[in-house]
C-alpha positions in Angstrom: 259.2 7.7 -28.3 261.4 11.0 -29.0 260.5 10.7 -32.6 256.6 10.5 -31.2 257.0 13.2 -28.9 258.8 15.7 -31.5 256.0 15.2 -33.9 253.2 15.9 -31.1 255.2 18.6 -30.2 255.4 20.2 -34.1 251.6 19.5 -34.4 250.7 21.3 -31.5 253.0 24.2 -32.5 251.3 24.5 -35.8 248.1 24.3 -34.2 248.4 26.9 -31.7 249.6 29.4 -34.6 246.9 28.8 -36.6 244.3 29.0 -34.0 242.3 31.8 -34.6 241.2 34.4 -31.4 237.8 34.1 -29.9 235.1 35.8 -32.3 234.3 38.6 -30.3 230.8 40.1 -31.0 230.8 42.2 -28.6 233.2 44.8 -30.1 231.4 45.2 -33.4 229.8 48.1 -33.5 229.1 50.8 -36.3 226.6 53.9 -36.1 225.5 57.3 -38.3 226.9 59.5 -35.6 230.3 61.0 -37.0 232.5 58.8 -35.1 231.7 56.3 -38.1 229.9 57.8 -41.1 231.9 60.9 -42.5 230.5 63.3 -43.2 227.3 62.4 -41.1 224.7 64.5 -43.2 226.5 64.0 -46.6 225.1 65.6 -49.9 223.3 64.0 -52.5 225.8 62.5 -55.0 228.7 63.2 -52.9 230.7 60.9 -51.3 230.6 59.0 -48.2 233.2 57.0 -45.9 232.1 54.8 -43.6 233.3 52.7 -40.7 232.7 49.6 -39.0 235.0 48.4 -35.8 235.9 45.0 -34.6 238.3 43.6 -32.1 242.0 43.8 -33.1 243.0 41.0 -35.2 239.3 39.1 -35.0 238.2 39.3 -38.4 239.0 37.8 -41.6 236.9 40.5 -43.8 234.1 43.1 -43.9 231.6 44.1 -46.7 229.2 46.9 -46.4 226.0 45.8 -47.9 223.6 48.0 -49.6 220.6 46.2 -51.7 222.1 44.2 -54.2 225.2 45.9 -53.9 228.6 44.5 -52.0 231.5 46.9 -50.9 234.2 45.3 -49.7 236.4 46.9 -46.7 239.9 47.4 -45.8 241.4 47.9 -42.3 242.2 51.7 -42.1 243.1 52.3 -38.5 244.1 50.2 -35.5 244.9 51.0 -31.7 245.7 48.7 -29.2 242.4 47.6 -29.1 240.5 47.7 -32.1 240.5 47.6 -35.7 238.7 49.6 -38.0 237.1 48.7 -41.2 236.2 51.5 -43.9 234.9 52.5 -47.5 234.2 55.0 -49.6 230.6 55.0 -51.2 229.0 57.3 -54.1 225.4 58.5 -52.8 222.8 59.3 -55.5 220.1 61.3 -54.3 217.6 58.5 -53.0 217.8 57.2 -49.1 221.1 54.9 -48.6 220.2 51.8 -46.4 223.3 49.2 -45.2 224.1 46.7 -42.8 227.8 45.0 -42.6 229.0 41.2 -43.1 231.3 40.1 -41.1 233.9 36.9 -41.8 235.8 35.2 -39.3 236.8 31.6 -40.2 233.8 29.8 -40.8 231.6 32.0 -38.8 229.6 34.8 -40.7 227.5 37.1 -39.1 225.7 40.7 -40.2 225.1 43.5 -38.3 223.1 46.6 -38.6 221.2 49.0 -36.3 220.0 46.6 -33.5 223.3 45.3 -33.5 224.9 41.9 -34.1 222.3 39.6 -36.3 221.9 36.2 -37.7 219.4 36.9 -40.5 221.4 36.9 -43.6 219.4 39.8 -44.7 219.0 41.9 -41.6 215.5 43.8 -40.8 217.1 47.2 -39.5 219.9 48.8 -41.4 221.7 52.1 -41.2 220.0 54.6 -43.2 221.4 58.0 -44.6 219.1 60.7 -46.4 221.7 62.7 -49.0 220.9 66.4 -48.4 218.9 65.6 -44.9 220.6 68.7 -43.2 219.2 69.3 -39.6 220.9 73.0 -37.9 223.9 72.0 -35.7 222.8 74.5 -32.8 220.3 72.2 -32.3 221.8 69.0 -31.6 221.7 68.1 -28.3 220.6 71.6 -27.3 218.7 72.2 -23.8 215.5 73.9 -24.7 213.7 75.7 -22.1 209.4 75.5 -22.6 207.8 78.6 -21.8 204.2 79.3 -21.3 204.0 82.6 -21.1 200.8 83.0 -19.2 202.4 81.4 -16.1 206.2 82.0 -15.9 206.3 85.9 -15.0 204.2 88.9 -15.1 206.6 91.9 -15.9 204.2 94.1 -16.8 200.7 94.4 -15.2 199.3 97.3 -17.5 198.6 94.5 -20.0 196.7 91.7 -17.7 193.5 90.8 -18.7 190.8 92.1 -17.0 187.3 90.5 -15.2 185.0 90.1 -17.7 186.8 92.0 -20.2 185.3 89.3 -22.6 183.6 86.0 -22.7 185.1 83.0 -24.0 184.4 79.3 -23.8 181.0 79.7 -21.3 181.9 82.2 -19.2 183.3 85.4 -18.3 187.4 85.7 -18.6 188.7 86.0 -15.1 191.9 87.5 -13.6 193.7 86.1 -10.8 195.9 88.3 -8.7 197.1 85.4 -6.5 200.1 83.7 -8.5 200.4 81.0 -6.3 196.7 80.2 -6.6 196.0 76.1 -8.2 194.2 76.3 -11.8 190.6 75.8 -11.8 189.7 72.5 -13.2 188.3 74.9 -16.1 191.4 77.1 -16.2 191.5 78.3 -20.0 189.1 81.1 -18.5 192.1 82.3 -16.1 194.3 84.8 -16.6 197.6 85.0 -14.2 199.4 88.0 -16.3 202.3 86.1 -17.2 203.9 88.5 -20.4 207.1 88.6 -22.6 208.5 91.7 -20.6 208.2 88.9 -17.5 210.4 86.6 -20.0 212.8 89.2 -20.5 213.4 90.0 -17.2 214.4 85.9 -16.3 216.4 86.2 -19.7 219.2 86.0 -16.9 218.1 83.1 -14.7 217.6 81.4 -18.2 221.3 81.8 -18.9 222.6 81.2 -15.7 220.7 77.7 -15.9 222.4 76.7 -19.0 219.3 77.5 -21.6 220.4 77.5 -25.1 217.0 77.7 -26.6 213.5 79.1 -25.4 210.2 77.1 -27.4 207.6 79.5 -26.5 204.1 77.9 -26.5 201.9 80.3 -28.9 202.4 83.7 -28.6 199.9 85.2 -31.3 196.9 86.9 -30.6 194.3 84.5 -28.7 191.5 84.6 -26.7 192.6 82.2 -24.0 195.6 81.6 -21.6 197.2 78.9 -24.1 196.7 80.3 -27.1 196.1 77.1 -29.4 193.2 79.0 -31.0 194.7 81.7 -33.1 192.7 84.8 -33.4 195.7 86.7 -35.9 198.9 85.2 -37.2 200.4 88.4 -37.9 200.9 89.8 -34.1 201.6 89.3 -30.7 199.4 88.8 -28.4 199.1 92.5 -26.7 198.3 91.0 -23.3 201.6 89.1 -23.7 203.1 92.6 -25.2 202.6 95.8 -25.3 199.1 97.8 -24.6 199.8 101.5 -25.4 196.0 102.3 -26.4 193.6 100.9 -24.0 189.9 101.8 -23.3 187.1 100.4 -23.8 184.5 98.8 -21.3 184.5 95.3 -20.2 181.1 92.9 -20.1 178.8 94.3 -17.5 177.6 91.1 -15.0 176.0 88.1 -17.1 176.6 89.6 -20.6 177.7 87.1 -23.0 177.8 89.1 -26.0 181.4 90.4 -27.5 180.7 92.7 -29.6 180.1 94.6 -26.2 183.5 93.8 -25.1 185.1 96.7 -26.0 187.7 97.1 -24.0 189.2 93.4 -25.8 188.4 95.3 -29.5 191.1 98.2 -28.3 193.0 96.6 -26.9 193.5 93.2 -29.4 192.1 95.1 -33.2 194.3 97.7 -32.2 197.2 98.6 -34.6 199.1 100.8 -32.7 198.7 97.7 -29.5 199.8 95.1 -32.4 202.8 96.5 -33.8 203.9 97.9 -30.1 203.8 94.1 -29.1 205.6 92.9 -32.2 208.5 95.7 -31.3 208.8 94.1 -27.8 209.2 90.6 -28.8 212.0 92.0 -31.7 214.0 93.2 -28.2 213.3 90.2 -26.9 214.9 87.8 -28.9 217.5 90.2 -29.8 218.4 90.0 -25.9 218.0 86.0 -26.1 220.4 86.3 -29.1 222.8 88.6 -27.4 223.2 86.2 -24.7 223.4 82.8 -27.0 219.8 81.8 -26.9 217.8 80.6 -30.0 213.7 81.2 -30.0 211.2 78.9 -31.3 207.5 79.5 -31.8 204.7 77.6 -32.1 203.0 77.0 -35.0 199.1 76.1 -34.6 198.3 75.8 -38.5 195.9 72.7 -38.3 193.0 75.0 -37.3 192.6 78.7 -35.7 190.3 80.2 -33.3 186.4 80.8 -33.5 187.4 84.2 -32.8 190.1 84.3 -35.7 189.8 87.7 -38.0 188.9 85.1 -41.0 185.9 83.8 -39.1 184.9 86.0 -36.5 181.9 84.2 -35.1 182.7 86.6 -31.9 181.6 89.3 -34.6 185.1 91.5 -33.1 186.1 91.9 -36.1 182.8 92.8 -38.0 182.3 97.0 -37.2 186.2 97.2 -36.8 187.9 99.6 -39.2 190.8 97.9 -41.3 189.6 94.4 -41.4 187.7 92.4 -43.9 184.3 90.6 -43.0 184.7 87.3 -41.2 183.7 84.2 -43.3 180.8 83.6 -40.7 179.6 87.0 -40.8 179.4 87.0 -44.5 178.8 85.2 -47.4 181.0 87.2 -49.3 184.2 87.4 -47.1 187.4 86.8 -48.3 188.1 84.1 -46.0 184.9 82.0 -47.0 187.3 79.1 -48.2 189.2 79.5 -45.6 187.2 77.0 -44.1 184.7 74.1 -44.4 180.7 75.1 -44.7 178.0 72.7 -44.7 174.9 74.2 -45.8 173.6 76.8 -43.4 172.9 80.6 -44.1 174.1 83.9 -44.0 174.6 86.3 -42.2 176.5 84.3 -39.0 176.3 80.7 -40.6 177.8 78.6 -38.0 177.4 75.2 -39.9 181.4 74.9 -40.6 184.3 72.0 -39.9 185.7 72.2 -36.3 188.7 70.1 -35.5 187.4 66.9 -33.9 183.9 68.4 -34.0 184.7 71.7 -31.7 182.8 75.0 -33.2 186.0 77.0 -31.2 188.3 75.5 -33.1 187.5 75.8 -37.1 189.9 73.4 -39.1 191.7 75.1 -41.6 190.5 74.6 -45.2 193.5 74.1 -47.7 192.5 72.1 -50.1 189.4 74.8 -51.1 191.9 77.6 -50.8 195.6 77.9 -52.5 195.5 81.7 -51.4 195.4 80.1 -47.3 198.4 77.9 -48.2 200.0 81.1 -49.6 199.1 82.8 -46.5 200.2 80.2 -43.9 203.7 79.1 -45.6 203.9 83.6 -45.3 203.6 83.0 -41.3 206.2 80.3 -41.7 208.7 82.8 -43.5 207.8 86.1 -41.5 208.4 85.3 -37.8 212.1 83.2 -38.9 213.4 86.4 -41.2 213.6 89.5 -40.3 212.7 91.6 -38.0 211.8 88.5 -35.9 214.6 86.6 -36.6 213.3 83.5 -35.0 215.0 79.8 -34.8 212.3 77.8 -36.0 208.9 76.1 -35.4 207.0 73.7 -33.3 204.2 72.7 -35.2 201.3 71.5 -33.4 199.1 68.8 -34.3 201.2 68.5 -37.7 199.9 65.3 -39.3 196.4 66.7 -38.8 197.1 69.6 -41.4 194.6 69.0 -44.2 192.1 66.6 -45.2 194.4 63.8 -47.0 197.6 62.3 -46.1 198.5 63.3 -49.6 197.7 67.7 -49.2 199.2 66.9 -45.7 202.9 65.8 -47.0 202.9 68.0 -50.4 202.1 71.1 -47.6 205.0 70.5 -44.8 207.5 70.1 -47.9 206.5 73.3 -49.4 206.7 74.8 -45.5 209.8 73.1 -45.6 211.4 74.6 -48.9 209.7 78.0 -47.8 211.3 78.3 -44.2 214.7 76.9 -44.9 215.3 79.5 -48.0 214.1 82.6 -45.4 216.3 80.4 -42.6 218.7 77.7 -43.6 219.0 77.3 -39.4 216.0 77.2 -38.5 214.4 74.1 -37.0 211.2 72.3 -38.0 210.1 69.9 -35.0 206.7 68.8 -34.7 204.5 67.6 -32.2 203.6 63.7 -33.6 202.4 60.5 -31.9 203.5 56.9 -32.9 205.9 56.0 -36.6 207.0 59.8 -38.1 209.4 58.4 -40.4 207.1 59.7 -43.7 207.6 63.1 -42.1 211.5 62.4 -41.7 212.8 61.7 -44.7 214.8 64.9 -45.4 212.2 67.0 -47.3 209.8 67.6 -44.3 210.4 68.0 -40.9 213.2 67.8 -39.1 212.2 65.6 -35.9 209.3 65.7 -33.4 208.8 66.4 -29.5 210.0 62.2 -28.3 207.5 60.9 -26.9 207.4 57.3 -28.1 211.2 56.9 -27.5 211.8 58.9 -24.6 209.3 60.8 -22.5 206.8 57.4 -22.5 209.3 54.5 -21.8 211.4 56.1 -19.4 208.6 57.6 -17.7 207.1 53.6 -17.5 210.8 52.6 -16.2 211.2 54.8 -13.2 207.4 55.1 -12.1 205.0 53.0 -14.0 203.1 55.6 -14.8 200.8 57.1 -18.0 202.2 60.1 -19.0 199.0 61.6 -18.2 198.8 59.7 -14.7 195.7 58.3 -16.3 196.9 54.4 -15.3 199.5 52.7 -13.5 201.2 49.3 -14.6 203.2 47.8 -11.6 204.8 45.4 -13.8 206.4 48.0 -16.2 208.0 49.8 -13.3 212.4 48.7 -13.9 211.6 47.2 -16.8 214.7 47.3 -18.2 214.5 45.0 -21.3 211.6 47.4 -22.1 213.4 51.0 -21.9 216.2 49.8 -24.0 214.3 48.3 -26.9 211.8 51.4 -26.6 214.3 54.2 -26.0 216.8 52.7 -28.4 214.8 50.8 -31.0 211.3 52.7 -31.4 213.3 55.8 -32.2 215.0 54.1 -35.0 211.8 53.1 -36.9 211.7 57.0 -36.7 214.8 58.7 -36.8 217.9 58.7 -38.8 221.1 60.3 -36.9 220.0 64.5 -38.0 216.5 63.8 -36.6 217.6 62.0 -33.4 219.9 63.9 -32.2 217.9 67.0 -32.3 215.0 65.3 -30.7 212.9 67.4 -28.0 213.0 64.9 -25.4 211.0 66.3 -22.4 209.9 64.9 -19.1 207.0 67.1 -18.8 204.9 69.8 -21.1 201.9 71.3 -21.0 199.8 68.5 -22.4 200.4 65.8 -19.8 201.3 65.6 -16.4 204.5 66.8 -14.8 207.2 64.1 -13.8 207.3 65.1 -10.5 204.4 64.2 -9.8 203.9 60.9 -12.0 206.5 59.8 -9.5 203.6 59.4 -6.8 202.1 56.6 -8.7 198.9 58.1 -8.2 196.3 58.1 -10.9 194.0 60.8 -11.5 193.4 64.3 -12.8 191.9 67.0 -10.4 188.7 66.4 -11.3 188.9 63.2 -9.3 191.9 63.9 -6.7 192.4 67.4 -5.1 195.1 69.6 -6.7 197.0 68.5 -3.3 197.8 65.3 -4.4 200.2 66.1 -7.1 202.1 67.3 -4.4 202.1 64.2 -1.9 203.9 61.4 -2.0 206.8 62.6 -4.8 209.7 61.1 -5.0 212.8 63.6 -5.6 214.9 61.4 -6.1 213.4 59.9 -9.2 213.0 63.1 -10.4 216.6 63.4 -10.4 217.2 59.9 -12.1 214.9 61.1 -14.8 216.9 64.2 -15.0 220.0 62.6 -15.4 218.8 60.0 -18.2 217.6 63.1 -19.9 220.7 65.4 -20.2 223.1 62.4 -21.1 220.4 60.3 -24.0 220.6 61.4 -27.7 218.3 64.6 -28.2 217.6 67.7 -27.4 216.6 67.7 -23.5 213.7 70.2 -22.8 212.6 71.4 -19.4 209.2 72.5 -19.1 209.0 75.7 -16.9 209.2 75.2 -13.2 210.2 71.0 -13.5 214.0 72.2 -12.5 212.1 74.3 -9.2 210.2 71.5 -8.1 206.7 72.4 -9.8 204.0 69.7 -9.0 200.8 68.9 -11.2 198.2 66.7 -12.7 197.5 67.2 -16.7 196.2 70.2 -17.9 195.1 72.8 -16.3 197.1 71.6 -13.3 200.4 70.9 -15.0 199.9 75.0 -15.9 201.0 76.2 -12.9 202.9 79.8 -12.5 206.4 79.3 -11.9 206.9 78.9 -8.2 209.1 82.3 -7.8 210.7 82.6 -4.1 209.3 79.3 -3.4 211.7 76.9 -5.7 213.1 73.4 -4.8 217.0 75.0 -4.7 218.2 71.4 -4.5 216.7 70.3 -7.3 217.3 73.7 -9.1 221.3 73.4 -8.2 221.3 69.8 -9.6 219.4 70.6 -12.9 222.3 72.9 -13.6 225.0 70.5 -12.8 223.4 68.0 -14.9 223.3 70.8 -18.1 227.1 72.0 -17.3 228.0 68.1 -17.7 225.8 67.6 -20.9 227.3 71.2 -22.3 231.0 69.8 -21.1 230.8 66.7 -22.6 230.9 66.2 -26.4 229.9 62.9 -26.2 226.6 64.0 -24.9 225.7 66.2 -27.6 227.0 64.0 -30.7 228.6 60.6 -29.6 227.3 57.4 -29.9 225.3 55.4 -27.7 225.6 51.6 -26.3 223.1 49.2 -23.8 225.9 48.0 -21.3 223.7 46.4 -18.7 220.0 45.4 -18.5 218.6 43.9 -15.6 215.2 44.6 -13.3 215.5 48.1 -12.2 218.8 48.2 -13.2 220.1 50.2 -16.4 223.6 50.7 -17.6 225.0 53.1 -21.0 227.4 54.4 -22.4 228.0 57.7 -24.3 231.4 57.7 -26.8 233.6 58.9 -29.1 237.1 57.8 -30.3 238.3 60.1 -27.4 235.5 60.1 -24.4 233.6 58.0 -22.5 230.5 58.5 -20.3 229.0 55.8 -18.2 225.2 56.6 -16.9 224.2 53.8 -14.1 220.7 53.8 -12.8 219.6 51.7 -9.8 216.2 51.6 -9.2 216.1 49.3 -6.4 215.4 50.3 -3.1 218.7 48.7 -2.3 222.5 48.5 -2.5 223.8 46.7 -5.6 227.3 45.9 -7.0 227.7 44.9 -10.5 230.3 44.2 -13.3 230.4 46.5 -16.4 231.7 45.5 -19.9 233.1 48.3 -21.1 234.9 47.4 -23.9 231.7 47.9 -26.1 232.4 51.7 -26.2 235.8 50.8 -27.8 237.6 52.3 -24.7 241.2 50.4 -23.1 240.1 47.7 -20.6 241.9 49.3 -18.1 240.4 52.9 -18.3 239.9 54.9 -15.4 236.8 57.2 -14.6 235.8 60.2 -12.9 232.6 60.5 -11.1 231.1 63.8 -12.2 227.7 63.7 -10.5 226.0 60.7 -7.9 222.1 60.9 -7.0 220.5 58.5 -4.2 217.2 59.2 -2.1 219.2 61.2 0.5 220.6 63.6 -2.3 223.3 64.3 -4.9 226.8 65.4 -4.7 229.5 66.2 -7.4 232.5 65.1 -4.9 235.3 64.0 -7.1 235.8 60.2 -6.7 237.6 57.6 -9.3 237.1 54.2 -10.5 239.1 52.2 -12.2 238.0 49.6 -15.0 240.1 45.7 -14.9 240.5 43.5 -17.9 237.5 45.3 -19.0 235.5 45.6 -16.8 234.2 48.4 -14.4 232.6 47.3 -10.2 230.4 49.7 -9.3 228.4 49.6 -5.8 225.0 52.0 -6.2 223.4 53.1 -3.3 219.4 52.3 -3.3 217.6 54.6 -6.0 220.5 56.2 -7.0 222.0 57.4 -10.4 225.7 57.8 -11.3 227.8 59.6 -14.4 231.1 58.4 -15.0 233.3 59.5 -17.5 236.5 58.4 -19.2 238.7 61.0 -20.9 241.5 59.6 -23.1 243.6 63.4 -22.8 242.7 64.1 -18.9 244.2 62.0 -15.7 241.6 60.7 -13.1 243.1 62.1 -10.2 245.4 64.8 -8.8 247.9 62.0 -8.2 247.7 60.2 -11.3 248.0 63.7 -13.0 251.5 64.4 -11.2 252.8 60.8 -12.1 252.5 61.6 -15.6 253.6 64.6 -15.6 256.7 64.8 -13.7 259.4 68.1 -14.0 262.5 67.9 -13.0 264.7 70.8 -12.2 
């Protein structure tokens, strides 16, 4: 019997030290952010170290897999937790795709973007684009959207006038009431809003945390949004300067422009044109001065019908300095400019309009090399000096052309063109559904999110359109949904430069605002009265959205007024003037707080990003670098809710502690220190009924006053 026992006794010894760990998937985790792929935007042919992390001691091996190609990795830093894996691979110029295998006794597993797989061959790997440079300012930057014509009237010498021309049916009409609703038809309306107005909130802009203005267009235009260019070259004058006026304006049902001639002073003007350009030189020399970039709009696609190279308004036609319009004349310049289909001269109106509008004539490259010349000139002027801009918006981008071919061999000459005049200068562009074609490295540099940001979060929190066009109750906390949308949808279109500079806005001038998508009601104001954005909001949604926003991958972009409560159904409604005097100061005090945390927190601008908890109406992730740690926690329940955090994914000790920076609920918000502590891993947190929390973990800071002082204790 003692010779049995000993021998049990020996065999269960050797067993228990060969036993391996529990395989713990959970702790695998790789990105592109620079917390794993140094350097993060490497060059073509250069070198590239990459990193993979696994539980301490849980492994056998790791390979990083690229095509064909095997690259075995060795262990090149522990901590108490965690292991990590690395190698060093030789880029050629091409895109670099990889996923990791993983051995751990007889269990083999890969990973790659989505995470932990069990295809041998996974569908999703990392990607990195050698020389795919995107400028550092703006990742993770808070961009502030300005349209001009309804943020501030600083100068009322240059307002449009009544009937100082016709456009689109009617009269133009000024409004002297700036808290007056848009007219259903509101591109006729003219509030006064100017760049002097801009410069004067240059200080509210600051004080709010802006580190970028995108101006809607700003060049010379006929209506209040300006997407139908009239000149390139200038700034608007009723946005700028108007230092020769006179004229008359349209006596009582005159239609005709070439009768407008108090618009032809004011707008053909040189000494009106250059004036304006001067003003918006001081302007963002001031922005500059005070640490904000300036990005413009770029409406290439197609221009105006009353655009200098058309000039069906005949404006142009008498007016000393200009060429003929290419539907005045035959033999204008500009004839190729554009698209004719038979028709005759003089004033042929048979040309291309963008989806069949004659106010909007589609730009003709293809029949014209000297209009690409011209254009990628626009792209170079207003980024170099004297303008000195930050970069471009570019509307309606993958419209450019007439072939999907001309359209790609443009935006990478636009590219090559605007990067040489401004190496930091943005490209984003405005782009529905897969953009990867565009995001390769040679062509933009990311587009305004709406496909993995503004649409499923928007669906999460209210079950709402983005337009308020239709309501789906059962999208409404949809968690499964907003993870595999918000994290997954972007990665069929970005790699890490494009992602993290991402515009991701909860409102803009194209769709409805947030605040008032959070009424569930659907509609426009053609069928519900201008009232009704108004009713019904829920504030405290708004703030959940607002918090998602400044702590998700991106560049978070507040459309004017959204921080001071501004209500409205799509456009014209969601045009509203900025509500001065009248603001929301609660939800204006809690915008701020949430851009002083994102600005605070480096893990918000470049860390990585991790699904901790998904469950109906309940979403849980965490922000992270080696270092930091932020926990976001949104309860969308119109109830109390405890639940248990893993939060050993963001490769943090089991036993960190955490200080609540900010907590929203549907009574309010408050910053009021408080301090939870994580066990064994995991983190209990108790949310109050729609509420939103940020936690955050710093590896060099102590929680609390006390724990501070336990640490650090002098003696004398």
């Amino acid at each position: 019997m003692d010779f049995l026992d000993g021998k049990k006794t020996e065999t269960e010894r050797k067993y228990l030290s060969e036993m391996r760990p529990v395989f713990l998937k959970k702790a695998l985790f790789s990105d592109t952010t620079a917390n794993f792929v140094d350097p993060p935007e490497p060059n073509p042919y250069g070198q590239v170290t990459i990193k993979f992390r696994t539980a301490k001691n849980n492994v056998d091996t790791v390979d990083l897999v690229s095509g064909q190609e095997k690259y075995p990795m060795h262990r090149g830093e522990s901590d108490k937790s965690f292991d990590y894996y690395e190698c060093t691979v030789t880029l050629e110029h091409t895109m670099f795709e990889y996923y990791f295998e993983v051995h751990a006794g007889k269990i083999v597993c890969t990973y790659d973007s989505f995470g932990v797989s069990k295809d041998k061959v996974p569908c999703h790997p990392f990607k990195l684009i050698p020389g795919f440079h995107t400028p550092e300012w703006a990742k993770g930057a808070v961009i502030y959207q300005i349209y001009v014509e309804r943020f501030c009237n600083g100068d009322c010498s240059n307002d449009v006038e009544d009937r100082e021309y016709f456009y689109v049916g009617g009269p133009v009409q000024k409004v002297d009431d700036w808290f007056k609703i848009p007219n259903i038809d509101g591109t006729k309306e003219f509030y006064g809003g100017d760049l002097k107005g801009v410069i004067d909130k240059l200080g509210y802009l600051k004080d709010l945390g802006i580190d970028c203005i995108y101006f809607n267009p700003l060049f010379v235009s006929p209506s209040n949004h300006k997407y139908d260019s009239q000149d390139y070259e200038h700034i608007d004058p009723h946005f700028g300067v108007i230092v020769k006026d006179g004229g008359e304006c349209l006596d009582f049902g005159e239609s005709d422009n070439r009768k407008a001639t108090k618009y032809k002073t004011r707008v053909c003007s040189k000494e009106n044109l250059e004036a304006s350009d001067a003003l918006f030189c001081e302007l963002v020399n001031k922005a500059h001065e005070l640490g904000i970039k300036v990005i413009l709009d770029g409406v290439f696609n197609h221009c105006g019908s009353f655009n200098k190279w058309m000039d069906k308004e005949r404006i142009y036609e008498d007016a000393k300095g200009y060429n003929k319009g290419a539907y005045v004349s035959e033999d204008s310049p500009y004839k190729n400019y554009f698209s004719f289909s038979g028709g005759n001269w003089p004033y042929n109106g048979n040309y291309d309009g963008w989806w069949g509008y004659d106010t909007l004539p589609k730009l003709n490259y293809e029949g014209s090399l000297e209009l690409e010349d011209y254009i990628i000139g626009i792209g170079k002027k207003w980024v170099s000096e004297p303008f000195n801009c930050d970069g471009w918006r570019l509307d309606v981008a993958a419209d450019l052309g007439h072939s999907p071919e001309y359209n790609h061999r443009f935006w990478k000459r636009f590219r090559r063109e605007v990067k040489k005049a401004n190496p930091e200068a943005i490209i984003l562009a405005e782009h529905y559904g897969p953009a990867k074609e565009w995001l390769m490295g040679d062509e933009w540099d990311t587009v305004m999110n709406y496909d993995a940001f503004m649409e499923p979060l928007t669906w999460f929190l209210t079950g709402m359109e983005k337009h308020s066009d239709d309501f789906k109750p059962l999208r409404v906390g949809n968690a499964r949904e907003f993870f595999d949308t918000m994290m997954h949808a972007g990665g069929e279109n970005f790699t890490m430069p494009s992602l993290y500079t991402a515009m991701n806005e909860l409102s803009n001038h194209d769709h409805s605002r947030f605040l008032t998508r959070t009424n569930q009601k659907m509609g426009r104001t053609d069928t519900l009265m201008p009232s009704s954005a108004e009713t019904g909001i829920k504030k405290y949604q708004m703030r959940q959205a607002v918090m998602i926003q400044m702590t998700w991958p991106g560049a978070p972009t507040i459309y004017y007024g959204d921080e001071a409560g501004l209500c409205g159904f799509t456009d014209p409604d969601n045009r509203r003037c900025y509500p001065w005097g009248k603001e929301d100061k609660e939800l204006l005090v809690f915008h701020k707080e949430m851009i002083r945390i994102h600005k605070a927190c480096p893990e918000l601008i470049s860390g990585s990003i991790k699904e901790l908890y998904a469950e109906n109406n309940i979403i849980i992730y965490g922000r992270f670098t080696r270092t930091d740690a932020i926990v976001v926690a949104i309860n969308n329940n119109g109830f109390e809710i405890t639940r248990d955090i893993d939060i050993r994914p963001m490769g943090i000790p089991g036993d960190a502690g955490f200080r609540q920076l900010i907590a929203t609920d549907s009574k309010g918000f408050a910053t009021t220190a408080a301090t939870h502590n994580a066990h064994d891993g995991v983190l209990t947190l108790t949310m109050s009924r729609n509420a939103g929390y940020v936690l955050r973990y710093n590896s060099f800071a102590a929680v609390s006053d006390e724990e501070f002082w336990s640490d650090n204790i002098i003696s004398f």
